[in-house]
C-alpha atoms as an extended CHARMM CRD file, in Angstrom:
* protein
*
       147  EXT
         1         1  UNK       CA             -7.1580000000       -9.0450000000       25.3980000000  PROA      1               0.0000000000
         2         2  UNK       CA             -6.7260000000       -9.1870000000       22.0780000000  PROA      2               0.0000000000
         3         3  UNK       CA             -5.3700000000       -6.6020000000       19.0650000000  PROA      3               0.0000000000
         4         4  UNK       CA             -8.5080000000       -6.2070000000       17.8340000000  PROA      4               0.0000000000
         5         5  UNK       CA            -10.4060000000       -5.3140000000       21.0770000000  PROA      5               0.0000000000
         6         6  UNK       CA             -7.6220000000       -2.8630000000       21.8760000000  PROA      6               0.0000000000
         7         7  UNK       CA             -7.8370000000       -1.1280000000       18.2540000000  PROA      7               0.0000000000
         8         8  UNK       CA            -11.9240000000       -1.0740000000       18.5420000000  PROA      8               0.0000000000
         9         9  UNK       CA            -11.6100000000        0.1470000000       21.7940000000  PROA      9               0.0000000000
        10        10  UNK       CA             -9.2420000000        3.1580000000       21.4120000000  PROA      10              0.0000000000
        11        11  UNK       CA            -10.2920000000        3.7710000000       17.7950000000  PROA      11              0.0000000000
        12        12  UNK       CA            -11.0210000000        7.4830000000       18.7900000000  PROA      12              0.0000000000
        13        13  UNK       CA             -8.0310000000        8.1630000000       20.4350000000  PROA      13              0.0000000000
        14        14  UNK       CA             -5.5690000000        6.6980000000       18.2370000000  PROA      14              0.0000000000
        15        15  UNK       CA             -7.4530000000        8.7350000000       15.2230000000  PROA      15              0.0000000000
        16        16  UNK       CA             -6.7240000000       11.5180000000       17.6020000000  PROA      16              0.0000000000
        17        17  UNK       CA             -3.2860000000       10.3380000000       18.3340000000  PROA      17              0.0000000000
        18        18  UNK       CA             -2.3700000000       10.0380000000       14.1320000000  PROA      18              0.0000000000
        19        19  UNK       CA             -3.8700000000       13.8880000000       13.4770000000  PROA      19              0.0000000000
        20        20  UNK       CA             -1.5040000000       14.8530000000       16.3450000000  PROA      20              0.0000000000
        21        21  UNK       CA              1.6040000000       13.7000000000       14.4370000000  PROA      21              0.0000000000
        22        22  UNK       CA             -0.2030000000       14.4730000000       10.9280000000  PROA      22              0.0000000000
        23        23  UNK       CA             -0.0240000000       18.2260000000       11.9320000000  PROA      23              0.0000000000
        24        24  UNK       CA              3.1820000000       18.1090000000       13.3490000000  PROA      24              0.0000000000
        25        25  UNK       CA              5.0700000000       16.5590000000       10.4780000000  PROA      25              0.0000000000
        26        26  UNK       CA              6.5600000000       19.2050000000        8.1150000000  PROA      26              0.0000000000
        27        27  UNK       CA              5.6670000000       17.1040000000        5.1400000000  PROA      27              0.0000000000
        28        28  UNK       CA              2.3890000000       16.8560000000        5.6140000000  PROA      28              0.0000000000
        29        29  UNK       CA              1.5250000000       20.2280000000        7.3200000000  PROA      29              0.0000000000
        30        30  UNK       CA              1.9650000000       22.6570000000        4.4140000000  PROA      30              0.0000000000
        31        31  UNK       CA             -1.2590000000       21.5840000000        3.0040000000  PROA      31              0.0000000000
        32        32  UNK       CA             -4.0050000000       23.7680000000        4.4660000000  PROA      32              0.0000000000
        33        33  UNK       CA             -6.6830000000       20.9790000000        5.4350000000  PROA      33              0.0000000000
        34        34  UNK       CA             -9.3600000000       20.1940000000        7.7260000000  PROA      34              0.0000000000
        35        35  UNK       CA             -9.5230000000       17.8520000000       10.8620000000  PROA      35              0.0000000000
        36        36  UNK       CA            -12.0170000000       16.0580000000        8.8720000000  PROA      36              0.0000000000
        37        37  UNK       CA            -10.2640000000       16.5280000000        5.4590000000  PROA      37              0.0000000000
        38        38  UNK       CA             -7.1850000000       15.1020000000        7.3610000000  PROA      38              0.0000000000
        39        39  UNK       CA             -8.7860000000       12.0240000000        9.0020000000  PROA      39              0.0000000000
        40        40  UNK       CA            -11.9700000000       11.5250000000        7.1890000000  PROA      40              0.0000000000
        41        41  UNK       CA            -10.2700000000        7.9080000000        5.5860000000  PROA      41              0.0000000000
        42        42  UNK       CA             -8.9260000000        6.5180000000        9.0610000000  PROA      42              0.0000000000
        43        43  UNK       CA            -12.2800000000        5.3950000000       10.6360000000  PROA      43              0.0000000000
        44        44  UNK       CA            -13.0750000000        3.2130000000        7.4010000000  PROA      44              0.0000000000
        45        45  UNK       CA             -9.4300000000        1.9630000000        7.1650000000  PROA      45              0.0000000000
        46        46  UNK       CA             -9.2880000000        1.2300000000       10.9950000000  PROA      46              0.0000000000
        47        47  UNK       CA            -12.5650000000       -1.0070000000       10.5080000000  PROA      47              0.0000000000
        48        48  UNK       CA            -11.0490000000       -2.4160000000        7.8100000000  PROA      48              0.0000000000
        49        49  UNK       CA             -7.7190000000       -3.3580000000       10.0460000000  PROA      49              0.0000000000
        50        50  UNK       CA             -9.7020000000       -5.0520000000       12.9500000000  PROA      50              0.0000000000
        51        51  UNK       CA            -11.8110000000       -7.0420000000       10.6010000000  PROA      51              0.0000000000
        52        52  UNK       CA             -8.7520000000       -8.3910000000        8.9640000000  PROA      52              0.0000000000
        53        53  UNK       CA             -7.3580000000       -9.3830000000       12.3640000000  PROA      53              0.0000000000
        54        54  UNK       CA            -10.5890000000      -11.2730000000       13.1140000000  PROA      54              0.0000000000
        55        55  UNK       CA             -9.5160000000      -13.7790000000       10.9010000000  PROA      55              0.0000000000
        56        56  UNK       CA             -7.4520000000      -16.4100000000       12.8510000000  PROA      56              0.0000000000
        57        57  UNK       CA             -4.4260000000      -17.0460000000       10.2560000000  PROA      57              0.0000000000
        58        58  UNK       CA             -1.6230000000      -15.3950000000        9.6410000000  PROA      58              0.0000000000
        59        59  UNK       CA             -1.1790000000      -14.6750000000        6.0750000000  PROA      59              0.0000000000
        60        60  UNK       CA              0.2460000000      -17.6170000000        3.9440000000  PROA      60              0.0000000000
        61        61  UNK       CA              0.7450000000      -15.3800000000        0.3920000000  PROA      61              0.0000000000
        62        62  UNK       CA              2.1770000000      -12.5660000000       -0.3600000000  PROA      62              0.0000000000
        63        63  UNK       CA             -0.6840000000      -10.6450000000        0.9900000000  PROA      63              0.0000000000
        64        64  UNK       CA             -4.2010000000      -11.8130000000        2.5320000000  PROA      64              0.0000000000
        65        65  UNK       CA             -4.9510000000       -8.3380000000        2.5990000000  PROA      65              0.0000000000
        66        66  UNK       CA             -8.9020000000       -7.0920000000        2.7870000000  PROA      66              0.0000000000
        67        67  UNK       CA             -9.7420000000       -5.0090000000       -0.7430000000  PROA      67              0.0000000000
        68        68  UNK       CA            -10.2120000000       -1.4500000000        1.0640000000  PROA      68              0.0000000000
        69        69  UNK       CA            -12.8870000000        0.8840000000       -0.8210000000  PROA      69              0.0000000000
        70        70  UNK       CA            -11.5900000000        3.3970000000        1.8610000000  PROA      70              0.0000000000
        71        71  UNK       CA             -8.3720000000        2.8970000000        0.7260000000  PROA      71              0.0000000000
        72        72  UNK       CA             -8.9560000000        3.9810000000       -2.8130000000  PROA      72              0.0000000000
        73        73  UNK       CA            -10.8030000000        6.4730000000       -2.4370000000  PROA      73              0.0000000000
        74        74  UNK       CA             -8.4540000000        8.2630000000        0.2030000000  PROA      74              0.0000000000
        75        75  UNK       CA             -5.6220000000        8.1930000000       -2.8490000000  PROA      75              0.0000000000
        76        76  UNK       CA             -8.1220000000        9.3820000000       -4.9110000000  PROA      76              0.0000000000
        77        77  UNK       CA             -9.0620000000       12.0030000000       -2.2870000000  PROA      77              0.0000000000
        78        78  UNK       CA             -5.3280000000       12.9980000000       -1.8150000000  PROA      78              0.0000000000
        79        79  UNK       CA             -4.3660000000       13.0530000000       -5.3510000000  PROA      79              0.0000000000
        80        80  UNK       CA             -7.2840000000       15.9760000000       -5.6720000000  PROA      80              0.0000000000
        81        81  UNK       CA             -6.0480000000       17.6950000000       -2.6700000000  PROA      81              0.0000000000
        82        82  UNK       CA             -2.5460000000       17.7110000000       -4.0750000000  PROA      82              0.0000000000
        83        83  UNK       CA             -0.7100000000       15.4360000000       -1.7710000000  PROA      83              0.0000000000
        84        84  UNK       CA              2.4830000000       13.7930000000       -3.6990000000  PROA      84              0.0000000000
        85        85  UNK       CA              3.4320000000       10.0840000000       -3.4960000000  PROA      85              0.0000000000
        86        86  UNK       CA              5.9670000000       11.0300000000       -0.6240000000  PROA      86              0.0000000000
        87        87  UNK       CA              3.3370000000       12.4870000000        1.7640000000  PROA      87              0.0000000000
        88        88  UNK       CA              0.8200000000        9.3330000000        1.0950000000  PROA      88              0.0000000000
        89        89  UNK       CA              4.0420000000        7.0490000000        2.5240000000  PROA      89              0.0000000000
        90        90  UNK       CA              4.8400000000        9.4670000000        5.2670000000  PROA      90              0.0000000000
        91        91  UNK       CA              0.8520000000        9.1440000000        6.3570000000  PROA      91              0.0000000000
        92        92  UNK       CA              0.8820000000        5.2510000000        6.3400000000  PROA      92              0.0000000000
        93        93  UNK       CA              4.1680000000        5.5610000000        8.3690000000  PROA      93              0.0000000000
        94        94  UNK       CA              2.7420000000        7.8460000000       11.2810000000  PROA      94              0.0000000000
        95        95  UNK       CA             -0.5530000000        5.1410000000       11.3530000000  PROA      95              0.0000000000
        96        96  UNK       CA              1.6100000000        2.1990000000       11.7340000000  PROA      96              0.0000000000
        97        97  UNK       CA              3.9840000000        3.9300000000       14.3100000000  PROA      97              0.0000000000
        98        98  UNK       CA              0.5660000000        5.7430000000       16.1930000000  PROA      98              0.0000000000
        99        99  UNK       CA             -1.1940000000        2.0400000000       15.8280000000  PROA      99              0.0000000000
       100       100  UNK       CA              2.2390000000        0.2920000000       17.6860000000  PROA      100             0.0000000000
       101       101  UNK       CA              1.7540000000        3.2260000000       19.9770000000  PROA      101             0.0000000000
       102       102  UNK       CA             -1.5330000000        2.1280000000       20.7800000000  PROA      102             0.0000000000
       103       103  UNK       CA             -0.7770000000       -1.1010000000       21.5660000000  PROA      103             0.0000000000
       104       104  UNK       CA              2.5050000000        0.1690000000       23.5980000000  PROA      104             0.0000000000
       105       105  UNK       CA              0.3640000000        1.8200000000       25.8470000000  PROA      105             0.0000000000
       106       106  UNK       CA             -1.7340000000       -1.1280000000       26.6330000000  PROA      106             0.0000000000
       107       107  UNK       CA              0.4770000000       -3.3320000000       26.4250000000  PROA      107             0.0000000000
       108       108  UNK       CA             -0.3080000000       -4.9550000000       30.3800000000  PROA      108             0.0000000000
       109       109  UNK       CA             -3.5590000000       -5.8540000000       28.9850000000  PROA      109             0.0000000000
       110       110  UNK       CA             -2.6130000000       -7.8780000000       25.3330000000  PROA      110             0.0000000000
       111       111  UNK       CA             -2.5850000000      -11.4960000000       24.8960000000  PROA      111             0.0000000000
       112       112  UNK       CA              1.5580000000      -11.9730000000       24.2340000000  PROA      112             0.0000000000
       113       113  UNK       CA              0.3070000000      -15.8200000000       22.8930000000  PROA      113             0.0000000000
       114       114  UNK       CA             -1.0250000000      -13.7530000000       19.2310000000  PROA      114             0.0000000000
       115       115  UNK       CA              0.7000000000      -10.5510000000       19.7510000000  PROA      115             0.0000000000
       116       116  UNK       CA              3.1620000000      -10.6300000000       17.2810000000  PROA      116             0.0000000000
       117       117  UNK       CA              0.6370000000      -12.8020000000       14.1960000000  PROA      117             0.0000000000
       118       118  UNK       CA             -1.8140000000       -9.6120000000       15.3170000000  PROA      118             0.0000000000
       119       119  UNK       CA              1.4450000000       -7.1060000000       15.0000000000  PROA      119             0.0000000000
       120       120  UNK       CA              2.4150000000       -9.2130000000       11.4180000000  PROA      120             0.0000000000
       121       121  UNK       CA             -1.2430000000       -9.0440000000        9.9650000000  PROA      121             0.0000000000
       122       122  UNK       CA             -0.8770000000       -5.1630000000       11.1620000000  PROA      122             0.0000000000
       123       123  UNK       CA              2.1190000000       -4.5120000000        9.1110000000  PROA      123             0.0000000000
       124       124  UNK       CA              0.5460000000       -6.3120000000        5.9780000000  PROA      124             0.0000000000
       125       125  UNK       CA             -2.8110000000       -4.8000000000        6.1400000000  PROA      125             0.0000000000
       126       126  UNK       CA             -1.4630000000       -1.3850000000        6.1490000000  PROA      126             0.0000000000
       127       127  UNK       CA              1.0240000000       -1.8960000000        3.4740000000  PROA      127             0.0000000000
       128       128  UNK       CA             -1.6030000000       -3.3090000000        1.2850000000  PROA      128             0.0000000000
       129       129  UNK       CA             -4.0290000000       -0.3850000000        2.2040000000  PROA      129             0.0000000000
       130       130  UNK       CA             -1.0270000000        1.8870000000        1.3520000000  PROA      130             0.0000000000
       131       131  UNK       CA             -0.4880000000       -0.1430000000       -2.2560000000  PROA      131             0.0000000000
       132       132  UNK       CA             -4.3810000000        0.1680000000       -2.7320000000  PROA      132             0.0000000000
       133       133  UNK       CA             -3.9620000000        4.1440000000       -2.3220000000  PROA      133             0.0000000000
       134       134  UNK       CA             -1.0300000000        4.4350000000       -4.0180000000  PROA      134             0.0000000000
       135       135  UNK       CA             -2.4830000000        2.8130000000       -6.7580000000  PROA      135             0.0000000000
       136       136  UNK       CA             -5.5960000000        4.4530000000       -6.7870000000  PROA      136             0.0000000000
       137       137  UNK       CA             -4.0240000000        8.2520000000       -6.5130000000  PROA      137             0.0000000000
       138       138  UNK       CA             -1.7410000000        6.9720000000       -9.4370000000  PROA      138             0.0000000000
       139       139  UNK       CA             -4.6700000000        6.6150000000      -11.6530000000  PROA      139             0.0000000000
       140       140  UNK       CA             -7.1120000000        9.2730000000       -9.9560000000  PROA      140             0.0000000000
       141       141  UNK       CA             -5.4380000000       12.1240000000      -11.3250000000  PROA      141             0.0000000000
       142       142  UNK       CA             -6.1190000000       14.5500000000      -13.9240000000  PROA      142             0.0000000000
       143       143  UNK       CA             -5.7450000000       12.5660000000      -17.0760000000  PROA      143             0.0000000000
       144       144  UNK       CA             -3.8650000000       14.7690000000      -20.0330000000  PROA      144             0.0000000000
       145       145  UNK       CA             -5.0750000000       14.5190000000      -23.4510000000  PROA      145             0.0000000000
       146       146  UNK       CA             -3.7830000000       12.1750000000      -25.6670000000  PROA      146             0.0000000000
       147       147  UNK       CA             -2.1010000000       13.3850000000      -28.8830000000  PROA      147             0.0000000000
């Protein structure tokens, strides 16, 4: 079976999984927030992950990352709610670990011949969703007046 199948499979769950460690890490648990509020981004930014491993190359530049609406408008989103820089991180941190989780746990049933392309394109899709955020809550602010 392959990444992809396993992620659009257990997309639920492993939204499920991430809120689990969302609420239990102090950095991000001082912010009163909804489920919803909390997760609304992840179906989107899933989607966006398995489509990107549906493409049969591992990237040959410095990113063949997917340009992620979701992705800006979650650091938009969190830049409102008054996340910091730190806590975005943190957030892309417990999806990669909760994704490798995933994967752990079915781990019998992968295809070990594109395992580790599928874990690669993983690792860059997510750090170029997290850039696409970053950049996005960097410039989604309040703006102050110029003088």
């Amino acid at each position: 079976m392959r990444v992809a199948a396993v992620l659009t499979d257990c997309k639920t769950s492993l939204i499920a999984d991430w809120l689990t460690r969302a609420k239990e890490a102090r950095e991000l648990n001082h912010l009163r927030l909804s489920d919803e509020e909390r997760t609304g981004h992840l179906p989107k930014l899933v989607e966006d992950l398995i489509e990107r491993l549906g493409r049969p190359k591992l990237p040959d530049k410095d990113s063949d990352a997917i340009s992620s609406f979701a992705a800006v408008a979650h650091g938009k989103l969190r830049c409102k709610q008054g996340y910091s820089a730190a806590m975005l991180i943190h957030e892309s941190r417990i999806l990669q670990v909760t994704i490798f989780g995933t994967l752990h746990k079915h781990l019998t049933a992968l295809d070990f011949s594109v395992l580790l392309p599928d874990v690669m394109i993983i690792a860059d899709e997510v750090d170029a969703q997290l850039t696409q955020t970053m950049d996005a809550f960097a410039n989604g602010g309040p703006k102050s007046a110029v003088a």
